[in-house]
N, CA, C and O atoms as a GROMACS GRO file, in nm:
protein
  416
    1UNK      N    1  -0.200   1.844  -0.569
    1UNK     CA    2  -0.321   1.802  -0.635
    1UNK      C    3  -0.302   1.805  -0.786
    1UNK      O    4  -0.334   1.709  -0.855
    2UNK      N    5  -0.250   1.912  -0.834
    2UNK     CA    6  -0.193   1.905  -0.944
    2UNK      C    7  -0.088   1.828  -1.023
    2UNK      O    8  -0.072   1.833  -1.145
    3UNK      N    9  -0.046   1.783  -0.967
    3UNK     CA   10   0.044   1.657  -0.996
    3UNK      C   11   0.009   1.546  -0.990
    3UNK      O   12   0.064   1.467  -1.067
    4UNK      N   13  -0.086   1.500  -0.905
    4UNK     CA   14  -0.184   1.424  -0.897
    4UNK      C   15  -0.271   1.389  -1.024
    4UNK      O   16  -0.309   1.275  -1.050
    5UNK      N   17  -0.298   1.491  -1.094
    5UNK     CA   18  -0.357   1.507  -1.234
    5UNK      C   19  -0.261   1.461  -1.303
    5UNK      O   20  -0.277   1.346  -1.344
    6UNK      N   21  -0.152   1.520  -1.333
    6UNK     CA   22  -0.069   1.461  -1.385
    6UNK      C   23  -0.012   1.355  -1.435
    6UNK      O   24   0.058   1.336  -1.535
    7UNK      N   25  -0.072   1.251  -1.303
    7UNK     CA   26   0.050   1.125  -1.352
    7UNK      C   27  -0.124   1.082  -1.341
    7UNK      O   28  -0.117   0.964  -1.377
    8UNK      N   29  -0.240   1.102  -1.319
    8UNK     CA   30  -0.304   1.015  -1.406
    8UNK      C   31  -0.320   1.052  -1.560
    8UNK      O   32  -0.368   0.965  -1.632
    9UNK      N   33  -0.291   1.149  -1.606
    9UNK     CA   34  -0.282   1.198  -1.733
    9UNK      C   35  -0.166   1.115  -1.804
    9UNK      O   36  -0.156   1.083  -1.923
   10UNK      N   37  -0.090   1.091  -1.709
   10UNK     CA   38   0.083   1.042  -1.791
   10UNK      C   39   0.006   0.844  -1.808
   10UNK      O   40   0.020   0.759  -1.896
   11UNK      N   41  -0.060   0.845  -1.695
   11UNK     CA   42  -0.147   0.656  -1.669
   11UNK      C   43  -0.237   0.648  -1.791
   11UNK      O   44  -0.234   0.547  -1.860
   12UNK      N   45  -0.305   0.734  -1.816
   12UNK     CA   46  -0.397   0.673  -1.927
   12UNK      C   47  -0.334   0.685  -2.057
   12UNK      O   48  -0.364   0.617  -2.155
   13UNK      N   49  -0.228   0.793  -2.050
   13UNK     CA   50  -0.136   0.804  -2.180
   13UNK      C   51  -0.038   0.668  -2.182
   13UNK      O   52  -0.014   0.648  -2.301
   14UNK      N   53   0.004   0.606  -2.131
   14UNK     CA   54   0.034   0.535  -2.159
   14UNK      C   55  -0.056   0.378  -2.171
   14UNK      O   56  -0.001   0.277  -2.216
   15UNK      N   57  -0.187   0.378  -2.127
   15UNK     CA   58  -0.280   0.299  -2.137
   15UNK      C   59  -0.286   0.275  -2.310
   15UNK      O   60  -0.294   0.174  -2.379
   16UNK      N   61  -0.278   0.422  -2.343
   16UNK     CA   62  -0.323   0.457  -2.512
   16UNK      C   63  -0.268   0.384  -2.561
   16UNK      O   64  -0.327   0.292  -2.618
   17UNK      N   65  -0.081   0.396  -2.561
   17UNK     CA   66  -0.026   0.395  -2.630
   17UNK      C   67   0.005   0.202  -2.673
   17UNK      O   68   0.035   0.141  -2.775
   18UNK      N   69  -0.026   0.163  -2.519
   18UNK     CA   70  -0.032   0.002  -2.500
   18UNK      C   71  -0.128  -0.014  -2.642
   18UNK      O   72  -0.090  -0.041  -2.756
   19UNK      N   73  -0.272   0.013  -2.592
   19UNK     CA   74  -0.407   0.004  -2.657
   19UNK      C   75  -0.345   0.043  -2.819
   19UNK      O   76  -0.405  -0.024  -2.903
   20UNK      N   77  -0.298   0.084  -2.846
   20UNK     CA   78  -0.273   0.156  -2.999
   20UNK      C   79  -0.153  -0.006  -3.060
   20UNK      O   80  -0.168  -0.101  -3.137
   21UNK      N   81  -0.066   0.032  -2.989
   21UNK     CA   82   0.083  -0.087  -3.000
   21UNK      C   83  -0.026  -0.240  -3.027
   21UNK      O   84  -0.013  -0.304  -3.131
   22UNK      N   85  -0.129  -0.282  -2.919
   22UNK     CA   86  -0.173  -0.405  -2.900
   22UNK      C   87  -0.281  -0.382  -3.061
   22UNK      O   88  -0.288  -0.491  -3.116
   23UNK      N   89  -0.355  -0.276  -3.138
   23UNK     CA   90  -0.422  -0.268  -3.195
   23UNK      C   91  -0.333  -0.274  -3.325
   23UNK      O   92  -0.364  -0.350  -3.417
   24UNK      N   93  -0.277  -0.233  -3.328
   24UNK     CA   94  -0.151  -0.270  -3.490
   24UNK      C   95  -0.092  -0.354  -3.499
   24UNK      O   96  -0.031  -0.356  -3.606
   25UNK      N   97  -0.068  -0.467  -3.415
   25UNK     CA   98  -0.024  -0.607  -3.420
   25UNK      C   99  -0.141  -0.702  -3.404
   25UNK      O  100  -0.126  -0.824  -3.393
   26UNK      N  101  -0.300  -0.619  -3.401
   26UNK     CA  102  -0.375  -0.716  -3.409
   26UNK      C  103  -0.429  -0.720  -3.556
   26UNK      O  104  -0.492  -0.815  -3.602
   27UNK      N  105  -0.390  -0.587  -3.637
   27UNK     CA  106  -0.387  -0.546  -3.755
   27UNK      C  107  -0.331  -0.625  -3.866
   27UNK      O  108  -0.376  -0.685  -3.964
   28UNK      N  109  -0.213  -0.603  -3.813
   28UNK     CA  110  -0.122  -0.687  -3.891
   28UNK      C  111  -0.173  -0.809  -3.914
   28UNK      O  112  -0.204  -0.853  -4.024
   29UNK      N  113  -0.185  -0.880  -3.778
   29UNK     CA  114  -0.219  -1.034  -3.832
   29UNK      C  115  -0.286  -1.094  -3.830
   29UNK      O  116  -0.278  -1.216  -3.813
   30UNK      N  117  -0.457  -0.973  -3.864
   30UNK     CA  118  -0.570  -0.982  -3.895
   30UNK      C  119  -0.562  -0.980  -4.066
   30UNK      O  120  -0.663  -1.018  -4.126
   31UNK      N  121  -0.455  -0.941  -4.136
   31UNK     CA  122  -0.444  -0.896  -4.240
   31UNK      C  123  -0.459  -1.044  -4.351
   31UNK      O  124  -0.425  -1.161  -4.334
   32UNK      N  125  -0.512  -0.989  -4.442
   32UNK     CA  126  -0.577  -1.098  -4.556
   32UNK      C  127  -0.430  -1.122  -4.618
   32UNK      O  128  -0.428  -1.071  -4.730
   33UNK      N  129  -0.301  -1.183  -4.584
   33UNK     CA  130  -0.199  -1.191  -4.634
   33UNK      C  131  -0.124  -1.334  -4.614
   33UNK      O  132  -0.126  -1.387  -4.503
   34UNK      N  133  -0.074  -1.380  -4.699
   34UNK     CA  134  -0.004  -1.543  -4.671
   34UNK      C  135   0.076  -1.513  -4.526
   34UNK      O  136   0.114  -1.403  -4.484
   35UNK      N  137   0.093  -1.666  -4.455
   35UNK     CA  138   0.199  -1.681  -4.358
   35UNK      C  139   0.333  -1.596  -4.390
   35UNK      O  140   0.399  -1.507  -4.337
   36UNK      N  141   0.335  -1.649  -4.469
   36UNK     CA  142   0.495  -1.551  -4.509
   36UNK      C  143   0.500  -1.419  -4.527
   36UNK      O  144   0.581  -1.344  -4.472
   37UNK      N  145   0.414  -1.387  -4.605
   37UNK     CA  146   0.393  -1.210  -4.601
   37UNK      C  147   0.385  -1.160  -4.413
   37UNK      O  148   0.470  -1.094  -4.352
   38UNK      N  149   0.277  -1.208  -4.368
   38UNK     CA  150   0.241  -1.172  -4.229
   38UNK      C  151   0.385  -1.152  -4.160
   38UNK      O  152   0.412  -1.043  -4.109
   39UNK      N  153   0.492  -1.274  -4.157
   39UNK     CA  154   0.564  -1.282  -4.096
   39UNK      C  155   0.674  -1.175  -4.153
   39UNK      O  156   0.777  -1.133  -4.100
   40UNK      N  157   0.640  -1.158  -4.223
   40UNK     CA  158   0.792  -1.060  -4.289
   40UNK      C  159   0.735  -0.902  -4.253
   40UNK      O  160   0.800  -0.807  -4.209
   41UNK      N  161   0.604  -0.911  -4.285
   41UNK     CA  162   0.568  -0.736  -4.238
   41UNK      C  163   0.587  -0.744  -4.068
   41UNK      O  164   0.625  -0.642  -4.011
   42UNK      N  165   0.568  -0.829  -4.013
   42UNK     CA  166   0.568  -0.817  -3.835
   42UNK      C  167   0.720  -0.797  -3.814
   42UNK      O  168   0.762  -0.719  -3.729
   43UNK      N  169   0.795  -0.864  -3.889
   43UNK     CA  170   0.936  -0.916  -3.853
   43UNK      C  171   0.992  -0.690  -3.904
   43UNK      O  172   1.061  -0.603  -3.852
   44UNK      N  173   0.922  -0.699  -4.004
   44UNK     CA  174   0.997  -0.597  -4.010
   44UNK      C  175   0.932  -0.407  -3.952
   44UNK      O  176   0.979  -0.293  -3.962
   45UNK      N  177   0.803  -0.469  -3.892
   45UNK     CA  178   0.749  -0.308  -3.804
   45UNK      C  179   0.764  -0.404  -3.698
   45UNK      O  180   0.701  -0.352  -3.607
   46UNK      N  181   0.820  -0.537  -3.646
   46UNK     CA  182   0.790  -0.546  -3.496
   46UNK      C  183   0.929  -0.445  -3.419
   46UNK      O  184   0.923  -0.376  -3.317
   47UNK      N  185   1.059  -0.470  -3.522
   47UNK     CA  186   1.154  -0.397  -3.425
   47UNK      C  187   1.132  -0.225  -3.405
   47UNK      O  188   1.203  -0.163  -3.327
   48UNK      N  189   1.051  -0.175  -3.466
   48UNK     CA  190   0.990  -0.045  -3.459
   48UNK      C  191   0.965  -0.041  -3.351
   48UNK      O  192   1.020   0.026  -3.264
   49UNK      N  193   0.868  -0.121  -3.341
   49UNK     CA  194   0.730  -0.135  -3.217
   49UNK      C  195   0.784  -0.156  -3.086
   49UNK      O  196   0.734  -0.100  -2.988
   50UNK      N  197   0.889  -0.238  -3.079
   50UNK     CA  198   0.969  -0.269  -2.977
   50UNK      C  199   1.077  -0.158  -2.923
   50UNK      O  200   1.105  -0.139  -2.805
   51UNK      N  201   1.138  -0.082  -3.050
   51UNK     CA  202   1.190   0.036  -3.016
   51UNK      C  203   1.106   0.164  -2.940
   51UNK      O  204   1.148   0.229  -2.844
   52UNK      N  205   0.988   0.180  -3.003
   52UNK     CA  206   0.922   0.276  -2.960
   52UNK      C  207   0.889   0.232  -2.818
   52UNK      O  208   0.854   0.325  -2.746
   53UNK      N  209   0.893   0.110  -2.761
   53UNK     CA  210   0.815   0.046  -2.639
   53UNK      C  211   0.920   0.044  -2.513
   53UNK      O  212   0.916   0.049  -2.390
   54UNK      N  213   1.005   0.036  -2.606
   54UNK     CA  214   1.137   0.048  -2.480
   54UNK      C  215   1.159   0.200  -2.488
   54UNK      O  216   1.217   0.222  -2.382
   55UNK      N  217   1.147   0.309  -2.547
   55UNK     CA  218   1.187   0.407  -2.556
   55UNK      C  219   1.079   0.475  -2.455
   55UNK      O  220   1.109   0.545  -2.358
   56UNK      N  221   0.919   0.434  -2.507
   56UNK     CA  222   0.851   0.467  -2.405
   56UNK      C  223   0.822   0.479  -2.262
   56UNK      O  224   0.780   0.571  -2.191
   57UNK      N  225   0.871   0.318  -2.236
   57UNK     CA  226   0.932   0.273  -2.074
   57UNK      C  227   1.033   0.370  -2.028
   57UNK      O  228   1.014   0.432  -1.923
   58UNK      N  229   1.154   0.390  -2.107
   58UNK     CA  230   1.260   0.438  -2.040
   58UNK      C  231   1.213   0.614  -2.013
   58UNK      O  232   1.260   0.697  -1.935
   59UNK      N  233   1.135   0.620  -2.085
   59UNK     CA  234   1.058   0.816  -2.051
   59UNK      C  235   0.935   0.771  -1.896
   59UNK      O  236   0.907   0.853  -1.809
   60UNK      N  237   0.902   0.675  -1.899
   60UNK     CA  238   0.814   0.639  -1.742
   60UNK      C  239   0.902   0.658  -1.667
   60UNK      O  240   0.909   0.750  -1.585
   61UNK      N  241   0.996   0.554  -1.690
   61UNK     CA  242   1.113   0.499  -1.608
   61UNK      C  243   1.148   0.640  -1.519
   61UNK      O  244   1.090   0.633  -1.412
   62UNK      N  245   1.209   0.738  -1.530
   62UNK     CA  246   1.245   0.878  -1.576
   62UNK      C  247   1.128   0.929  -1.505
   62UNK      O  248   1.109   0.890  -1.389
   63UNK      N  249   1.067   0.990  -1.546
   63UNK     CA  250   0.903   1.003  -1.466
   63UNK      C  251   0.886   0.996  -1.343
   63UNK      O  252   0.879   1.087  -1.261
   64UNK      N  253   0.877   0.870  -1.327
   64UNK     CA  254   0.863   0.779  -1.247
   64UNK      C  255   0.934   0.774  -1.116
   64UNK      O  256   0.885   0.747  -1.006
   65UNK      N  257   1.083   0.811  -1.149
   65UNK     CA  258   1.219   0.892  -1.089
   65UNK      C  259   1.183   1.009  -1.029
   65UNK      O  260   1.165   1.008  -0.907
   66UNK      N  261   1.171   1.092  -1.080
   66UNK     CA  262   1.156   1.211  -1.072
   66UNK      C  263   1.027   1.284  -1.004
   66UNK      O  264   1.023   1.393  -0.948
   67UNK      N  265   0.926   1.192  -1.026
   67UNK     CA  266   0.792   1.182  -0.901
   67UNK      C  267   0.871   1.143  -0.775
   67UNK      O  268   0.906   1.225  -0.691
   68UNK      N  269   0.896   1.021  -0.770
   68UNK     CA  270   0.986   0.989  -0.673
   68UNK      C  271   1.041   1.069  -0.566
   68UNK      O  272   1.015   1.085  -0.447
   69UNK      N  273   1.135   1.118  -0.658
   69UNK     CA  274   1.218   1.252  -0.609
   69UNK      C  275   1.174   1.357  -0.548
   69UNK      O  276   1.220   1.423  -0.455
   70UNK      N  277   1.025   1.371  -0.645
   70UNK     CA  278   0.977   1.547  -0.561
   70UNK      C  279   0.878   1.477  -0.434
   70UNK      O  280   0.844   1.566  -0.356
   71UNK      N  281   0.828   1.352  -0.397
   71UNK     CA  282   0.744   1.322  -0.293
   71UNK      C  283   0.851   1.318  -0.194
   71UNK      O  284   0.846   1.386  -0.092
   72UNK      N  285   0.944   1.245  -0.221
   72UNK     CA  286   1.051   1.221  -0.078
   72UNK      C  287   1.094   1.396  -0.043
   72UNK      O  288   1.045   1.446   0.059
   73UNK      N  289   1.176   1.474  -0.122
   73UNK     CA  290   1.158   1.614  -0.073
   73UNK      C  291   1.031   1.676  -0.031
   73UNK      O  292   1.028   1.754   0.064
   74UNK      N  293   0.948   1.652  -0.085
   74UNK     CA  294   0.810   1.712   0.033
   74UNK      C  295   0.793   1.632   0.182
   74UNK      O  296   0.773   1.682   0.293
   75UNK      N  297   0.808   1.508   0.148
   75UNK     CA  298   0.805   1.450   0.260
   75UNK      C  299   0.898   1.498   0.373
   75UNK      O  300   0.858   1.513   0.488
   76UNK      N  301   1.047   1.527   0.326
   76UNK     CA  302   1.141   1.583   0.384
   76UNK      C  303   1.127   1.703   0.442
   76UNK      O  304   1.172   1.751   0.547
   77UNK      N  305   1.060   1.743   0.360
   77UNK     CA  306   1.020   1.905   0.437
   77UNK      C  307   0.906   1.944   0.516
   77UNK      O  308   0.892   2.046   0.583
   78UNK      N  309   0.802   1.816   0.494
   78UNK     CA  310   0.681   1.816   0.591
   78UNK      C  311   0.757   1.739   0.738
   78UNK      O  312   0.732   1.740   0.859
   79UNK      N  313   0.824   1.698   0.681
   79UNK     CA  314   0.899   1.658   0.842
   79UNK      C  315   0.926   1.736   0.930
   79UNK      O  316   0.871   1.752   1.039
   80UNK      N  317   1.047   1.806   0.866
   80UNK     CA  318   1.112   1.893   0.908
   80UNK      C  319   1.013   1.971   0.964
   80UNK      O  320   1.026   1.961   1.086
   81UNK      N  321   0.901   2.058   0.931
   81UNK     CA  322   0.819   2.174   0.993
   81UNK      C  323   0.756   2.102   1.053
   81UNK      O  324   0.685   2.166   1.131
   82UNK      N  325   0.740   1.975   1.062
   82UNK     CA  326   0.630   1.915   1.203
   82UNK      C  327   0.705   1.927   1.301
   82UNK      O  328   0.669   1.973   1.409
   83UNK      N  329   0.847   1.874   1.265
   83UNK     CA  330   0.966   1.883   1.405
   83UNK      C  331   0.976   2.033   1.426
   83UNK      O  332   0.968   2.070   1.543
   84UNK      N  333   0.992   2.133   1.324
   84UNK     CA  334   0.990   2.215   1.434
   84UNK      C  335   0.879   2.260   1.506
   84UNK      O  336   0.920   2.297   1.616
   85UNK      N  337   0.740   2.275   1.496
   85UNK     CA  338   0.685   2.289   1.503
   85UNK      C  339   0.609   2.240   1.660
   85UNK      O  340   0.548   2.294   1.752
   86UNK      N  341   0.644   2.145   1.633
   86UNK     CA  342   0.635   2.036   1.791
   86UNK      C  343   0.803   2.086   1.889
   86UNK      O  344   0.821   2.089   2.011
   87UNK      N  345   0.896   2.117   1.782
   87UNK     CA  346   0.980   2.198   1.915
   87UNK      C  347   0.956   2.308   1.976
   87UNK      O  348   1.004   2.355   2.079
   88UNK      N  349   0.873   2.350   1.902
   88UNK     CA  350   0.824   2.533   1.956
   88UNK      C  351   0.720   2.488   2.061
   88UNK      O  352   0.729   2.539   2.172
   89UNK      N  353   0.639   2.414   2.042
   89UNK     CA  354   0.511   2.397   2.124
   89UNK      C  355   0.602   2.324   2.274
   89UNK      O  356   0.572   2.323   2.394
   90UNK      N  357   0.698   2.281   2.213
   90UNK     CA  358   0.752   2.240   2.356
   90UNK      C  359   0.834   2.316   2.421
   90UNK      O  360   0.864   2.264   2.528
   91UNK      N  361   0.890   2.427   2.401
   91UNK     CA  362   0.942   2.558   2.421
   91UNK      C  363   0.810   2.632   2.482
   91UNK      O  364   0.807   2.667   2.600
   92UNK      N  365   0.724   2.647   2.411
   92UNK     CA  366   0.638   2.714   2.471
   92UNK      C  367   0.583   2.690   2.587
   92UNK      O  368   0.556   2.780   2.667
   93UNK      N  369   0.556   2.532   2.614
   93UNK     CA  370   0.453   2.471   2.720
   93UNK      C  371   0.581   2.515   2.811
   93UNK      O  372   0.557   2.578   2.915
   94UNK      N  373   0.718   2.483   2.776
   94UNK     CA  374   0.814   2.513   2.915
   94UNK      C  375   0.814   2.658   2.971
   94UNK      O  376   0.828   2.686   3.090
   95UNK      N  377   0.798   2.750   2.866
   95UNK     CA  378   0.774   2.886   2.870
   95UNK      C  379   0.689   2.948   2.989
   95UNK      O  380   0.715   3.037   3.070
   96UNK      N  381   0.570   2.864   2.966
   96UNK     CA  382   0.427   2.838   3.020
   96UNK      C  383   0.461   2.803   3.141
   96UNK      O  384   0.452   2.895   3.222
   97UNK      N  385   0.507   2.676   3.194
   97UNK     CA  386   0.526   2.610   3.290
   97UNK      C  387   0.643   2.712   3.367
   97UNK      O  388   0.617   2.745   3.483
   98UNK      N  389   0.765   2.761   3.307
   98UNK     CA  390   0.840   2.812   3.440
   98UNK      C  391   0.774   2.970   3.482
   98UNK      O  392   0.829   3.038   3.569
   99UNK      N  393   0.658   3.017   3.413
   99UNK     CA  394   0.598   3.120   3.427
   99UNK      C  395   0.525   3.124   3.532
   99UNK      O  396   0.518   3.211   3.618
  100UNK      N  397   0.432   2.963   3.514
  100UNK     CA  398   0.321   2.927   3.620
  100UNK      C  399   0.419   2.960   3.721
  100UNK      O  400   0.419   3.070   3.777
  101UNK      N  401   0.542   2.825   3.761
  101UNK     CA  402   0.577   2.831   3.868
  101UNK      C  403   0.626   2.983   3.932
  101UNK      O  404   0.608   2.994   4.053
  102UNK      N  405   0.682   3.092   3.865
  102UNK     CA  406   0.722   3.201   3.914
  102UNK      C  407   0.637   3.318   3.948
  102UNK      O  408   0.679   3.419   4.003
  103UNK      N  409   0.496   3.294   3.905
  103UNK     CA  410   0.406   3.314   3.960
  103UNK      C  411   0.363   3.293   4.107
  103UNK      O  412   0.360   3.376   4.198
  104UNK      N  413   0.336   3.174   4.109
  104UNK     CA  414   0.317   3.124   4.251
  104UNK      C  415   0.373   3.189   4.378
  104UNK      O  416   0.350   3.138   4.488
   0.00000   0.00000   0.00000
C-alpha cells in the first residue's frame, strides 16, 4: 500500500515537472522579444531542457525497473506460499482420508 503511494507521488512529480518544462517554453516565446532573439534564447536553454528531460526519463526509466522487479518477486513469493499451501491441504485431506478409511 505504501508503495502504492509512492509511485503516485513519483506520477504527479513528474506531471510537475512536464507542467513546469511546458510553462518555460511557453515563457520564452511569450516573451516581448524579436524572432531572432526568441530563437537564440530557446536554441540556447532548449538543450538544457532537453538534457534535464532525458535525464528525467532515464531516473523513471530506472524506477520503473525496479517497481517491476519488486512486484514480480512478490508475485513469486505469493506463488510459492499458495503452492505450498494447497500442498499441505492436500497432505492433509490424504491424512484425513487414510484415517477415515482405518477407522472403519
Amino acid at each position: 500500500m505504501a508503495e502504492e503511494r509512492g509511485s503516485d507521488a513519483a506520477g504527479y512529480l513528474g506531471w510537475f515537472f512536464l507542467g513546469a518544462i511546458a510553462g518555460a517554453a511557453a515563457a520564452l516565446l511569450l516573451t516581448p522579444k524579436t524572432g531572432r532573439e526568441a530563437r537564440e534564447l530557446l536554441t540556447e536553454h532548449g538543450g538544457d531542457v532537453l538534457k534535464k528531460a532525458q535525464d528525467a526519463a532515464g531516473e523513471a526509466q530506472v524506477k520503473a525497473g525496479d517497481l517491476f522487479e519488486k512486484g514480480r518477486e512478490y508475485f513469486e513469493q505469493q506463488t510459492s506460499r499458495l503452492a505450498s499451501a494447497f500442498e499441505a491441504g492436500k497432505a492433509a485431506m490424504r491424512e484425513e482420508m487414510s484415517e477415515g478409511r482405518t477407522e472403519s
